[in-house]
C-alpha positions in Angstrom: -73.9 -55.3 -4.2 -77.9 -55.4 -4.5 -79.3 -57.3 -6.7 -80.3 -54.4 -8.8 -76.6 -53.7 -9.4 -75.4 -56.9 -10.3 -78.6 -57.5 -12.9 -77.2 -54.0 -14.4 -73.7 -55.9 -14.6 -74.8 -58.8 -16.0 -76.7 -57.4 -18.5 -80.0 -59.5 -17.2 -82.5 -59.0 -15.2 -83.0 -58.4 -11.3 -85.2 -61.6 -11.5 -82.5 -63.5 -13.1 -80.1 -62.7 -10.6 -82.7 -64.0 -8.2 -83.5 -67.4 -9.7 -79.5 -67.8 -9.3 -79.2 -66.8 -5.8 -82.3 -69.5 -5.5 -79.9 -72.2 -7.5 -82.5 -72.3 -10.4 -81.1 -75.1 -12.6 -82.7 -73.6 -15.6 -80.4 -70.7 -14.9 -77.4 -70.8 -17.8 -73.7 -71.8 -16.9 -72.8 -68.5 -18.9 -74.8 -66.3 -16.2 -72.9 -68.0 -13.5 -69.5 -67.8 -15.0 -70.4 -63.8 -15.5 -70.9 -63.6 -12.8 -68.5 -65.1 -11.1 -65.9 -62.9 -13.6 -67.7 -59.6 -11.9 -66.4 -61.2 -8.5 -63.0 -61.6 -9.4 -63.5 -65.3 -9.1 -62.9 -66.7 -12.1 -59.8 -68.6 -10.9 -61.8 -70.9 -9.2 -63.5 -71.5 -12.5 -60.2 -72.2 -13.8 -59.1 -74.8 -11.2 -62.3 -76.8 -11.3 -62.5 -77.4 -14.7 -58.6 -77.6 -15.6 -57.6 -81.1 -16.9 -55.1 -82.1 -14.4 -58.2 -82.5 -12.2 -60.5 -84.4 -14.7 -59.7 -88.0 -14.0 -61.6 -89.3 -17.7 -58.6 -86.6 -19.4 -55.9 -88.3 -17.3 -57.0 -92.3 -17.7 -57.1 -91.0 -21.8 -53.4 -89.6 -21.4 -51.8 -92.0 -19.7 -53.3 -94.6 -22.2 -51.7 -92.6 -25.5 -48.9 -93.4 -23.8 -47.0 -95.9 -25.4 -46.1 -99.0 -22.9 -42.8 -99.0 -22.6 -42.9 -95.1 -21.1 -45.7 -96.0 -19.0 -43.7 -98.5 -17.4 -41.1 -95.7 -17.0 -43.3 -93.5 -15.3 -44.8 -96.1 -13.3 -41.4 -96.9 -11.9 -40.7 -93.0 -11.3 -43.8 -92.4 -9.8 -43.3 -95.3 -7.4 -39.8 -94.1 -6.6 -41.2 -90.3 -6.5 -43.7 -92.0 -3.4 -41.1 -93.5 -1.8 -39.4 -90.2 -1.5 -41.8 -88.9 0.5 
């Protein structure tokens, strides 16, 4: 696809498409999420900012936890590891 095309997709200009082939930081996440839709590559997207790989989101739920359940799961992850 030129670069042409994928400004017309966008809905941008051809130079915007090439300050993002440049890695222009000024460029907006929003572009390169478009983007990345027109590719059929928005389940990458999905998988880098899903919470189960945001390690701030799981320290904050295994804290709401209460205690006595995190000692539980502690004990069943241990025996989960041991499994292996």
């Amino acid at each position: 696809m030129s670069q042409e095309d994928l400004a017309q997709r966008l809905n941008a200009s051809r130079r915007l498409v090439t300050r993002m082939e440049k890695g222009d930081p000024t460029v907006s996440f929003g572009a390169y999420a478009m983007d990345a839709w027109l590719m059929g590559l928005t389940k990458n997207l999905e998988e880098l900012f899903s919470q189960e790989r945001d390690p701030v989101f799981q320290r904050e739920a295994r804290l709401a936890v209460p205690q006595k359940v995190r000692k539980k799961l502690k004990q069943a992850n241990a025996w989960i590891r041991d499994m292996r």
